[in-house]
C-alpha positions in Angstrom: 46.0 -2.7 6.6 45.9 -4.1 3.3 44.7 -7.5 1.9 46.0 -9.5 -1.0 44.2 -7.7 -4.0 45.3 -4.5 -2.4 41.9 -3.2 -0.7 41.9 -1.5 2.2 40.4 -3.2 5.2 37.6 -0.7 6.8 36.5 -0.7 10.3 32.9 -0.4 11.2 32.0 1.4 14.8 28.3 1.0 15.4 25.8 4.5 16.7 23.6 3.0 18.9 23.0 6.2 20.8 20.1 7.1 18.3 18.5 3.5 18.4 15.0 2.6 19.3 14.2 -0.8 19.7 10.1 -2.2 18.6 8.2 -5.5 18.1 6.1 -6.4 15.3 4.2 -9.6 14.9 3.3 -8.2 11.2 5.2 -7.0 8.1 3.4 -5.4 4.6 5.5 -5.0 1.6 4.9 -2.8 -1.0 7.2 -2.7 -4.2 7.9 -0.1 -7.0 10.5 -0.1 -10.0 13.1 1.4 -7.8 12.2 0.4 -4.0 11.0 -1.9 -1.4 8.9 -0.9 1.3 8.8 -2.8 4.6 6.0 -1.5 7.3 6.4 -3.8 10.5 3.5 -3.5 12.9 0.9 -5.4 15.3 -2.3 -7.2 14.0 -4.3 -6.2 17.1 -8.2 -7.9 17.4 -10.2 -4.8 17.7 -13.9 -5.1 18.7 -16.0 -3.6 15.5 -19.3 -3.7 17.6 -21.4 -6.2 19.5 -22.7 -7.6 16.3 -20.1 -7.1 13.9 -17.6 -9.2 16.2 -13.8 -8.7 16.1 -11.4 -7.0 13.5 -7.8 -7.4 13.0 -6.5 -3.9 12.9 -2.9 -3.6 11.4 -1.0 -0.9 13.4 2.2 0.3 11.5 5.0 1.1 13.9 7.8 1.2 11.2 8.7 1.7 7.8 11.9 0.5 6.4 12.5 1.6 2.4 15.1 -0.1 0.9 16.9 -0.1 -3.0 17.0 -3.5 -4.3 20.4 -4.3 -4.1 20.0 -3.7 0.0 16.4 -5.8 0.1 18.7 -8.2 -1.9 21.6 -8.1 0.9 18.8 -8.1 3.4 16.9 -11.5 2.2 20.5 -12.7 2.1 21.0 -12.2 6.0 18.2 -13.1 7.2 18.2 -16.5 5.1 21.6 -16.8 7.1 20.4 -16.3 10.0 17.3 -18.4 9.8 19.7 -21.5 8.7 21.4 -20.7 11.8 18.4 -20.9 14.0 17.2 -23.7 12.6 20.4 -25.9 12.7 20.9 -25.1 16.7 16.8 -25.2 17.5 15.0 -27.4 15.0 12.5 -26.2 12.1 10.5 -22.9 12.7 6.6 -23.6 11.8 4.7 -20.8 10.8 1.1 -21.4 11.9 -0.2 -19.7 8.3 1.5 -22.1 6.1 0.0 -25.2 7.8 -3.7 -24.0 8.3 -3.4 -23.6 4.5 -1.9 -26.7 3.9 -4.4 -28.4 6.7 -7.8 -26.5 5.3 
């Protein structure tokens, strides 16, 4: 099927077969020339020692390395779908924005 400028329409069929699904509470980005690289983890409180108190320990589950023009795309859909959120359940607050703000 063709549209008016005479592309061809493509259809997409996801391979979720190979998928594996994790949280992270934590994202580090790390940027060179030609990439950006996204490692998504959990900040876990790790106890140091009974008088060095508690650590945040950042455990890196994934690493996602992307070109610019797909961390580009990327920030693009996710800005859509935070609009989206937003506009069916209110603001999102993000608690590290308003202790800086607060304090």
């Amino acid at each position: 099927m063709a549209d008016e400028q005479g592309q061809q329409q493509v259809s997409i069929r996801l391979d979720e077969s190979k998928m594996q699904t994790t949280y992270a509470n934590t994202i580090r980005t790390s940027t060179t020339a030609d990439e950006l690289v996204l490692d998504f983890g959990l900040n876990l409180p790790v106890q140091s020692g009974p008088d060095q108190g508690v650590q945040m320990v950042f455990s890196v589950g994934s690493r996602v390395v992307l070109n610019w023009s797909g961390a580009k795309r990327l920030a693009m859909s996710l800005n859509q779908a935070v609009q989206q959120y937003e506009q069916h359940y209110g603001p999102i607050q993000i608690q590290g924005a308003q202790a800086s703000q607060n304090g």
